[in-house]
N, C-alpha and C positions, 0 to 999 in steps of 0.2 A: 504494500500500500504506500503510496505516494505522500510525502509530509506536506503542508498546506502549504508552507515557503516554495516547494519546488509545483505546485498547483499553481499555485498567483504567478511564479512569473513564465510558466508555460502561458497563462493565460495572455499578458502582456506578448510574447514573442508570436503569438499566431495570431493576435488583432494587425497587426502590420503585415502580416506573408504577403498580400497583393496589393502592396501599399499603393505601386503605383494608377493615379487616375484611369478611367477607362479611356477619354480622349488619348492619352502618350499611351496607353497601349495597344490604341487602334492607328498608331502612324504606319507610313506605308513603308513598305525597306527598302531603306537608303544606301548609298554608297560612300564610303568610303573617301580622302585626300586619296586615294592607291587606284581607286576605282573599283576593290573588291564589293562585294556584296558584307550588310550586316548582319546580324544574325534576324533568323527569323521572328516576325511577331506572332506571339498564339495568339490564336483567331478565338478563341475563347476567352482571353482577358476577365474580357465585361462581365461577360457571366457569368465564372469561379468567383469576380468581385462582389456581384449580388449574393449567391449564395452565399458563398464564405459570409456575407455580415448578418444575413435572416439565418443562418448555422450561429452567428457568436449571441444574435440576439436573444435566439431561443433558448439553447444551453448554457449561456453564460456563466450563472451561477455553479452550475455542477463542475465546470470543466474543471474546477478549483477547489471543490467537495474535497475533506482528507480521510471523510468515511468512505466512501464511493474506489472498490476497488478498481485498480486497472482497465481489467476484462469487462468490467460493469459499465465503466467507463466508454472502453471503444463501442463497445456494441448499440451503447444511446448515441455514440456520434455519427455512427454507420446508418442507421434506421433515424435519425431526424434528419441524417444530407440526405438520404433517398427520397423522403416527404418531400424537404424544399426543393429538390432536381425534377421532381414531378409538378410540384407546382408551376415551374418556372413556363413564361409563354415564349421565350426563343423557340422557335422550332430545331427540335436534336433529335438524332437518331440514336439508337439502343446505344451502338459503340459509342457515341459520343457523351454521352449518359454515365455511363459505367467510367468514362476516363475520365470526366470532369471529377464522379465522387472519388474517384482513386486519389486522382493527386492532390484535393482537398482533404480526406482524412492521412494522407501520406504527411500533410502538412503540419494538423495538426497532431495527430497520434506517431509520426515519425519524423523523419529526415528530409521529408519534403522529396524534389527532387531523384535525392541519391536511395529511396526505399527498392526502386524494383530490382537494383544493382545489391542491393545490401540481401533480399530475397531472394536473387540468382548463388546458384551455391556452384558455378563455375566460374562465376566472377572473385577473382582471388586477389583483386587490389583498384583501389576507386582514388584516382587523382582529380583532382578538383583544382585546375588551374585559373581562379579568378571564377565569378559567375557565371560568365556565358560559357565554357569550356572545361569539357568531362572527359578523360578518358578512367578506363576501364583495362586491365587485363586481364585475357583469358588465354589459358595454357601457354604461359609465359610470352605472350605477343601482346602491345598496348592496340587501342582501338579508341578513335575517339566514337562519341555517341549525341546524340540530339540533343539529349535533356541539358537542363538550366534552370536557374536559378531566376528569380526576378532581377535582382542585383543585390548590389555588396553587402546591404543590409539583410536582406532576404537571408544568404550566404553567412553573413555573422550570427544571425539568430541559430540559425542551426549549430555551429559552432558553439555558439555560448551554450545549447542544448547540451550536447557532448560533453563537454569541460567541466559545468556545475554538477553533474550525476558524480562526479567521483571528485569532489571538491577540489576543483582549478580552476582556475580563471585566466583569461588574454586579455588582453586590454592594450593600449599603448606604452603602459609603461612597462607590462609586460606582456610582448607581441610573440612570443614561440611557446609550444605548451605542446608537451606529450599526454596523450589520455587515455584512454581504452573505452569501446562498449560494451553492455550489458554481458555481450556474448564474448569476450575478451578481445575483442579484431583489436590491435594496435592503431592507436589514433594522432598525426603532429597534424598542428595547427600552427601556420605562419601569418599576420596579418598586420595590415599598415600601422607604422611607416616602413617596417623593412622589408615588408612584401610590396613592391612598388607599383605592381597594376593590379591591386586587388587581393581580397583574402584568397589564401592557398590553405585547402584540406588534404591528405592526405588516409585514407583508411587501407590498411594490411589487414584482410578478412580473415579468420580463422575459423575452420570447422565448428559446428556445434557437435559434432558426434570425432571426435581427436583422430588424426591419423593413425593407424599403427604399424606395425612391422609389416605386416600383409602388405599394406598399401604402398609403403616406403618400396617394397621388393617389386611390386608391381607397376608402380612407374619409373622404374627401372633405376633410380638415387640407390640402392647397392644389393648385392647380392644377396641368396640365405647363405653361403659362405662366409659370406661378411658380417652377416646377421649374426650366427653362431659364433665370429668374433668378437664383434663388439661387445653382448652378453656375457660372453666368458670374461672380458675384462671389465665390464660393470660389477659379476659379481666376487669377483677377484681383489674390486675395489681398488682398480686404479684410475688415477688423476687425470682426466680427459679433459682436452679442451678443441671446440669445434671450433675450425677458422675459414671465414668465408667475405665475400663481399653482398652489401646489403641488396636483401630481394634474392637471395643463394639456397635458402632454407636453412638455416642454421638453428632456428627458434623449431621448426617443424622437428630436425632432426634431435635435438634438444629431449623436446617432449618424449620421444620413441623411446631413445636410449635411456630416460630417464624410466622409463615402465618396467625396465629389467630389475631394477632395484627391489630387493625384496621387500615382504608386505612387512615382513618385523621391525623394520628399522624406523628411525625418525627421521625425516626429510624437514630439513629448511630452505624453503626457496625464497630468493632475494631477485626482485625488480623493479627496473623505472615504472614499467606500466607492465600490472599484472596479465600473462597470458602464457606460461603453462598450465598446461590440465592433466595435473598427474592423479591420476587413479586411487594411487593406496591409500589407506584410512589412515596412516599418522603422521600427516605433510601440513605444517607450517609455512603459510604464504606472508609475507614481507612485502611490502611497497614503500619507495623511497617516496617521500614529500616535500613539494620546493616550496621557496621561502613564501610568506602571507606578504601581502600589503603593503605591510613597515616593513620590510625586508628581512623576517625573522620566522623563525621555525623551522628551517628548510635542516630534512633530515637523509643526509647522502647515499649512496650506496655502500660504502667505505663504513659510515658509523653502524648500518647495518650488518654487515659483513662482521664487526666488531663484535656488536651484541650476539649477535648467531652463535657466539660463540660458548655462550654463558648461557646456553638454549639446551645442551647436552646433545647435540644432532647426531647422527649418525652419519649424515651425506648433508653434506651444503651443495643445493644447487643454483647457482648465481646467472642468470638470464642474459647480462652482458658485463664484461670490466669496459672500460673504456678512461678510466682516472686515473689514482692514487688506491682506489680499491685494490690494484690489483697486488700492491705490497700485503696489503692483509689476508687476499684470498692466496696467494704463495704463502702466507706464513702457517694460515690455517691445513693449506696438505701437507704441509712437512712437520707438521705439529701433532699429527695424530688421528686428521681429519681424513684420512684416503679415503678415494672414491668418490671424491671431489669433479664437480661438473660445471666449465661453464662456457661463453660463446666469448672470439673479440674477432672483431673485424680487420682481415688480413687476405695478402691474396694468392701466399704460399705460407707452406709451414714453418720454413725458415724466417717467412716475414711477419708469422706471430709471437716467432721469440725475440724479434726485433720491437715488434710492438709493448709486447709487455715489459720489456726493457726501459722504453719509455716513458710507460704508464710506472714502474715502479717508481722514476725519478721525479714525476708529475706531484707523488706525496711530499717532496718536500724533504727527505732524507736524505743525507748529504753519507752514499754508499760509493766505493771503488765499484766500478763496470763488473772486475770480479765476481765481487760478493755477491751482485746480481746474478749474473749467470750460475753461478753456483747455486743460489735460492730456485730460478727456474727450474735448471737440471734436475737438484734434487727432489722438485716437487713435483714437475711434469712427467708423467707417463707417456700420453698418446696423444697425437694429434693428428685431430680428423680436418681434413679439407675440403670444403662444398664450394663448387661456383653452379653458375647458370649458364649454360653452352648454350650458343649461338642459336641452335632449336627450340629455345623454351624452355627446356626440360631441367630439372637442377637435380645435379646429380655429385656424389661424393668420389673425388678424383685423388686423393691420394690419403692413404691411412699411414701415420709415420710416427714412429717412436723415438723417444728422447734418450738415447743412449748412456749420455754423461759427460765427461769434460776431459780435453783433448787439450793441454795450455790454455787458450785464453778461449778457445772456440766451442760453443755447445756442437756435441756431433750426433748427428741424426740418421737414422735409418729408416728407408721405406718397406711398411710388413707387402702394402697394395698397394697398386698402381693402376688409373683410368688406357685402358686401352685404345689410342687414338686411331692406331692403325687400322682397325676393322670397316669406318668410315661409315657413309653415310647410306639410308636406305633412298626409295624412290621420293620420299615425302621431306627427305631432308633430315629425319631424326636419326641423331647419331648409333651405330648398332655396338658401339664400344660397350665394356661393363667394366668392373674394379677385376683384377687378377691377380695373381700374387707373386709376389719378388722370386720368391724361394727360399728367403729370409726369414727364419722363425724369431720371432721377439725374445730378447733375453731375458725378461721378466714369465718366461714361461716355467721354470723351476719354481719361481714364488707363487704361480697362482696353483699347480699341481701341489703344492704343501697347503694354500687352502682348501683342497682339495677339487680345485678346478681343472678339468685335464683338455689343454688343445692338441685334437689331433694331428698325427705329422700331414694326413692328406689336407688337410685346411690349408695348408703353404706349399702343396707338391704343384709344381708347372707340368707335370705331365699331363698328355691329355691336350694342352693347348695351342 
């Protein structure tokens, strides 16, 4: 049930969705200083305008009831827009009927706009460049799309929707904000002045029903070979860390890897904006908080990662380092924590230990390059590598282990490797998969003492 505070000001935000007059949204489309054409006028304007306000007129008071559940809620706003779309004397036809009430309760029961894109579950990520300008991707390929926004105010209300469900705010004084919805999809929001032609959204959709190992092997991101490795080293409890470039799946593969973890243990997981969906019943979810107003409260990833500590976890799982975090989540697996999981953004293996190298020195601690490396070596076990090939398709291209230290050099060895060679089919997607070095990981002695035994055929190249 909805609290009255987040009622009044939905109510507030959907009296203006079709602010503009019916005259400027019956202008005819113009052109351009380029000569291009503008974006098109809906021919419907006028009369989403008249409903929409015999819709606020009538329900008015309810929409803002904080008895009046949800569900109770849509369902009187669905059956009184029907009333007033019947009433209405424009001449419409059925289709046109049905779409006017769509994207008026789309307006005010959702997202406006971006609802049929949020409702497609092939649509896996919604850019919102400014209000007239949508794109969409599906199976890894962007597409722009019709829909829009009235304009930028239209476009902020919905925004400010987003951001107050999990207490944030944008503003101008503060114009970037990460947020998540309901259903955990990842939410940044950029808006003027540093967005310079208009508010920019961002949504990274996430399943309501979570990928799993099935799925991962089925679109081909790695193999059951691969499967049965990575498992054996989740429950072996070694120090993973997944390195990709953003929109790679790192967060997808995340969640997967993290399901092997057994149900007895305690999970703490730490993020900017909450969106693992781990399964087991005794997982501790953490959300960092940025600063209020006065410029105060703001509680990091880093002080998190601290407290976890004092949590008694079994496995810390940390959604991304990307700061000074990452000295504490290094101190945390060499302290005791193994089996430790978490994502940074890198675009080899070798340039995730370059990364958290300089995330360590981002805290502030004034450490010999050594001492670093040393810290990683002995903390890091595996490093997985995801990108997005040129097909769409995001798939995990090299699994490589952190061997130890060589003089001044961390030295690395690949267990798998993406096979580029086998190339491409008729459609363009690559028929490559992860294969194996021949290289058995040296930390295979210590997971066999916990009783985890990797087969020698899991690393044999015969056959290939």
């Amino acid at each position: 049930m909805t609290n009255l505070a987040e009622r009044l000001d939905r109510a507030r935000q959907v009296q203006g969705a079709f602010g503009q007059s019916p005259v400027q949204m019956r202008e005819p489309q113009a052109l351009s200083s380029q000569g291009t054409a503008k974006r098109p006028v809906d021919p419907f304007a006028a009369v989403k305008e008249r409903v929409h306000q015999e819709l606020m007129d009538s329900l008015g008071p309810r929409l803002y009831d904080p008895h009046l559940p949800e569900s109770e809620l849509a369902a009187q706003v669905r059956a009184t827009l029907q009333q007033v779309i019947d009433a209405e004397q424009t001449p419409l036809s059925h289709a046109d009927r049905i779409k006017i009430s769509q994207d008026i309760s789309d307006d005010i029961l959702g997202h406006g706009p971006l609802e049929p894109y949020l409702r497609d579950t092939e649509v896996s990520e919604i850019m919102v460049n400014g209000p007239h300008s949508i794109y969409i991707e599906r199976s890894g390929k962007l597409y722009p799309v019709d829909a829009q926004f009235a304009d930028d105010a239209h476009l902020r209300r919905t925004i400010d929707k987003i951001v107050s469900r999990v207490g944030r705010r944008v503003d101008e004084s503060s114009p970037l904000v990460d947020a998540r919805l309901p259903d955990g999809s990842r939410v940044n929001a950029v808006v003027p002045p540093i967005a310079l032609d208009g508010s920019l959204l961002t949504i990274r959709k996430f399943s309501a029903d979570p990928f799993t190992d099935r799925d991962l092997i089925s679109f081909g991101t790695f193999s059951v070979a691969v499967r049965d490795f990575l498992q054996a080293c989740v429950l072996g409890r070694r120090n993973i860390i997944i390195s990709g470039g953003t929109g790679s799946g790192k967060t997808t593969t995340l969640n997967v890897i993290s399901s092997f973890i057994p149900e007895d243990e305690r999970i703490v997981t730490i993020e900017d904006a909450a969106e693992l969906q781990l399964r087991q019943d005794h997982v501790l979810r953490l959300e960092s908080r940025p600063s209020n107003i006065e410029g105060r409260g703001a509680i990091p990833i880093r002080e998190l990662v601290r407290n976890s500590l004092r949590m008694r976890p079994d496995r810390i799982v940390v959604g991304e380092v990307r700061d000074g975090a990452a000295l504490d989540m290094l101190q945390a697996m060499n302290t005791g924590h193994d089996g430790s999981l978490t994502t940074v953004h890198a675009n080899t293996p070798r340039d995730s230990l370059s990364r958290l190298e300089t995330m360590v020195l981002m805290a502030g601690v004034d450490l010999p390059v050594r001492a670093i490396r040393e810290q990683v070596a002995g903390a890091v076990d595996l490093i997985i590598q995801q990108t997005r090939l040129k097909d769409g398709s995001r798939r995990i291209v090299a699994i490589t282990e952190v061997v130890g230290m060589e003089g001044e050099v961390v030295t690395l060895q690949d267990i798998f490797t993406f096979d580029y060679s086998a190339g491409r089919d008729e459609s363009g997607r690559f028929r490559g998969q992860l294969v194996p070095t021949g290289i058995r990981p040296k930390f295979t002695q210590e997971l066999a003492d916990l009783g985890v035994e990797l087969p020698f055929t899991l690393f044999s190249r015969v056959g290939l």
